[in-house]
N, C-alpha and C positions, 0 to 999 in steps of 0.2 A: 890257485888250486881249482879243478875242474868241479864243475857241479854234477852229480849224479842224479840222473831224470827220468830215468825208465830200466826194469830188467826186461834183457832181450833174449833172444835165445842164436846160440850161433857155434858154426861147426865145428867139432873138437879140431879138427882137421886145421881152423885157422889160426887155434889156440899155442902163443908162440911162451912156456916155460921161462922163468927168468934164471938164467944162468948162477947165478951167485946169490941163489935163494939158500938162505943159513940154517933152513928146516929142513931133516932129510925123516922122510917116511919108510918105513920099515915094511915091507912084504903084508907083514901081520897088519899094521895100522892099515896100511892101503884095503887089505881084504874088510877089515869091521867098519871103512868107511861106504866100502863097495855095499854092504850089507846092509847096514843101515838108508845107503839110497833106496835102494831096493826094496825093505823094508816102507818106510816113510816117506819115500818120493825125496828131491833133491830141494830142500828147505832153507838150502845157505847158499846163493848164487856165489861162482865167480867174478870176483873185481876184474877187471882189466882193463887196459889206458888202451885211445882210439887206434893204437896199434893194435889189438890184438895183444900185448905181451900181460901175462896174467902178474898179477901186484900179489894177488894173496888167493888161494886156493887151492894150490900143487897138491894137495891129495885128493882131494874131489875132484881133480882135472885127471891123476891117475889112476883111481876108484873109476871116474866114467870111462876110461879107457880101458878098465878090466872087463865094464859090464859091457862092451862094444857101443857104449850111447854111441850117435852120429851130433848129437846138440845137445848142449848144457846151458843153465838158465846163468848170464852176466851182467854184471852191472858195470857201467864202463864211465869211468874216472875219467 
């Protein structure tokens, strides 16, 4: 298992969803996670493996895509 050594910041744009993620987000959750970025800044980085493909965060990756971020803070597994 990969060591986690640094949060970085890097473009939603390269942020690749995992398909067969078993958490689905509702309109509403995505809006109070958007809101709460907003509110308190982005306090819980995305995981994601050197691919690019995000392990854990699908709402925070679709909350920054509501608020138009261009970069989200990761942690890469």
């Amino acid at each position: 298992m990969g060591k986690i050594t640094e949060v970085q910041e890097v473009p939603v744009s390269k942020l690749i969803p995992y398909v067969n993620n078993a958490k689905i987000h509702s309109e509403e959750q995505v809006t109070k996670i958007a809101s709460s970025i907003r509110e308190f800044g982005f306090v819980n980085p995305i995981l994601i493996d050197k691919d690019f493909n995000v392990i854990a965060g699908h709402g925070r990756l679709m909350a920054a895509k509501k608020l138009d971020m261009e970069n989200v803070p990761c942690l890469v597994n």
